[in-house]
C-alpha positions in Angstrom: 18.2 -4.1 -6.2 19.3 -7.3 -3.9 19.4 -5.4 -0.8 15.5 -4.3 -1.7 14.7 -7.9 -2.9 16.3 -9.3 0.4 14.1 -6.0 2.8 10.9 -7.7 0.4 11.7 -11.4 1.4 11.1 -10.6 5.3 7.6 -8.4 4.7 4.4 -10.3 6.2 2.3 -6.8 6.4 1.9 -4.1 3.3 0.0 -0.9 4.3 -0.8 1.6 1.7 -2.1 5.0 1.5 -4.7 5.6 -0.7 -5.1 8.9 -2.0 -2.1 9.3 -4.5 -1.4 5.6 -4.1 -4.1 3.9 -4.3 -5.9 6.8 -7.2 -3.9 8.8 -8.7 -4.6 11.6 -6.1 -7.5 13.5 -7.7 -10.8 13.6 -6.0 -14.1 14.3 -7.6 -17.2 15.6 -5.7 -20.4 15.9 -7.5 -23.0 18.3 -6.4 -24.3 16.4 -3.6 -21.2 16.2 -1.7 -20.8 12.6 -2.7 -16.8 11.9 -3.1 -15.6 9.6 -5.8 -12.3 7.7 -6.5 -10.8 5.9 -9.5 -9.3 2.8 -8.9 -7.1 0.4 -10.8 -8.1 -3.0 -11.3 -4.8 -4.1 -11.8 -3.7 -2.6 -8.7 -6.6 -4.2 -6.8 -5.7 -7.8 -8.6 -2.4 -7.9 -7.4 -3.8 -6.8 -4.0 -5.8 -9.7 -3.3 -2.6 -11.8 -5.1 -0.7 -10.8 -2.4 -3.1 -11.6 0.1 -3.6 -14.9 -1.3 0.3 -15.5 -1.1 -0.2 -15.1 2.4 1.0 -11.2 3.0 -1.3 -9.3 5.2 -2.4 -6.1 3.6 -3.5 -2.6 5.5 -4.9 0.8 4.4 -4.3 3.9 6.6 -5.5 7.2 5.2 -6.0 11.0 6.0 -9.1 10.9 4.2 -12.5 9.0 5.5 -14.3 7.7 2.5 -17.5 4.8 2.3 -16.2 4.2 -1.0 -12.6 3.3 0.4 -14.4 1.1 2.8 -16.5 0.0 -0.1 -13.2 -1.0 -2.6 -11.3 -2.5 0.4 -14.5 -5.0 1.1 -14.5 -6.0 -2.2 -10.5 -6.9 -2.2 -11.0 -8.4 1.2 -8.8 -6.1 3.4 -10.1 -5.8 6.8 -7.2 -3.9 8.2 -8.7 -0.2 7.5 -7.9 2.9 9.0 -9.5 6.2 7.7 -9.9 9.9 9.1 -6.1 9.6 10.3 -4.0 13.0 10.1 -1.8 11.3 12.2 -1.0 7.9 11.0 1.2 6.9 13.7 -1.2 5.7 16.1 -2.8 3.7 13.4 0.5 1.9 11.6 1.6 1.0 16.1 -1.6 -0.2 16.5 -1.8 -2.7 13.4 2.0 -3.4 14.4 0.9 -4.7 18.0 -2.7 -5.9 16.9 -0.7 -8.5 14.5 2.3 -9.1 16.7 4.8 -7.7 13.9 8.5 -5.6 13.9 9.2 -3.5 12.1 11.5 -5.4 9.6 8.1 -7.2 8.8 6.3 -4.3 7.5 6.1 -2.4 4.3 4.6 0.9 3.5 3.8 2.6 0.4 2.8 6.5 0.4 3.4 9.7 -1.6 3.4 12.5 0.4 4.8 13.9 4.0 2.2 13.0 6.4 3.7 9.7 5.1 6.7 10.1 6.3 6.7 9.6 10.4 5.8 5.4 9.0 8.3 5.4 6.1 11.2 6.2 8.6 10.2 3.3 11.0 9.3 0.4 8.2 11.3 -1.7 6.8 10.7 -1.5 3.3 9.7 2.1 2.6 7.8 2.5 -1.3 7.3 6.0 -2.7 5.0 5.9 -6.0 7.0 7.7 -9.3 5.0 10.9 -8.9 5.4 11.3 -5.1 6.8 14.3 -3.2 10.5 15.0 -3.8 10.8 14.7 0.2 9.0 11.7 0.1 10.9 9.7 -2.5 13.7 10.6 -1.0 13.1 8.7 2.3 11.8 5.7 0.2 13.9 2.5 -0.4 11.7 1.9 -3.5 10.7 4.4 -5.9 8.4 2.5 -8.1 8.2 3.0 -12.1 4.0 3.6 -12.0 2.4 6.4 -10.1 -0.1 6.5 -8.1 -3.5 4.8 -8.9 -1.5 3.9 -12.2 0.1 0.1 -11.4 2.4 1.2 -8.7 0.0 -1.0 -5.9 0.4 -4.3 -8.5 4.3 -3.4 -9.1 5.0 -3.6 -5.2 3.0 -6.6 -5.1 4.8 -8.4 -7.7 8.2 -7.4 -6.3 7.1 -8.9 -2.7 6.3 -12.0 -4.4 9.1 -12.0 -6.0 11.5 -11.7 -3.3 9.2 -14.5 -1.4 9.1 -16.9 -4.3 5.5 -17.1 -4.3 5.0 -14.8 -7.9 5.3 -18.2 -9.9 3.0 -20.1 -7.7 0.3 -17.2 -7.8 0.7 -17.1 -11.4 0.3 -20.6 -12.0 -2.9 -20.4 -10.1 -4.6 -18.0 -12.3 -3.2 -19.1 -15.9 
């Protein structure tokens, strides 16, 4: 765990995927084509935590979505990438566009089009229920699933590592 811990203490940028990540994967269309998404408020609070500790956070996703957009407004994440099959191009152009190595970035994901970033990052998160593949690449496999606490338990273990948990904490008691 000290060799993750010491990977966490050097992260300035968090991207996450959001289907399987972010939700728990499952995605409900009602008759009018309109796509929904459950997310979890927990995992959202310890997003904007995070930010507030001063770690930039990114979403790059297959998928394009309003309500995506609409969910990462309201936790005041800017960085947003959607409609990305490939997410390469995406995760070199937040790298550049922020002036970041890879050391500095972690990424969080569940399934193969996920891995390409995982191999480069370095702090790669697989959620508990992602593919086999996939959590075998990952330097973190976290204890939640997706859309199920696993975005508030990589949160917590980045401000952890950086020392800023107790502080963030303190601020909301």
């Amino acid at each position: 765990m000290q060799e993750i811990f010491d990977r966490a203490a050097h992260i300035r940028l968090v991207i996450f995927d959001v289907d399987g990540v972010l939700t728990d994967g499952s995605l409900y269309l009602g008759d009018d084509g309109q796509e929904y998404k459950a997310f979890n408020s927990r995992d959202g609070h310890g997003m904007v935590l995070l930010q507030e500790s001063g770690v930039v956070i990114g979403i790059i996703t297959g998928r394009t979505s309003q309500v995506v957009r609409i969910r990462m407004e309201s936790l005041g994440i800017s960085h947003l990438y959607q409609g990305c099959r490939d997410k390469l191009p995406a995760y070199e152009a937040l790298k550049s566009d922020l002036g970041l190595a890879d050391t500095e970035i972690a990424y969080v994901g569940d399934d193969l089009v996920d891995l390409p970033i995982m191999r480069r990052v370095g702090l790669a998160i697989a959620v508990a229920d992602a593919h086999h593949l996939v959590r075998g690449h990952a330097h973190l496999c976290t204890q939640a699933g997706g859309g199920r606490g696993a975005a508030r338990e990589v949160c917590e273990l980045i401000m952890e590592a950086q020392g800023t948990w107790q502080r963030m904490v303190s601020s909301h008691a």
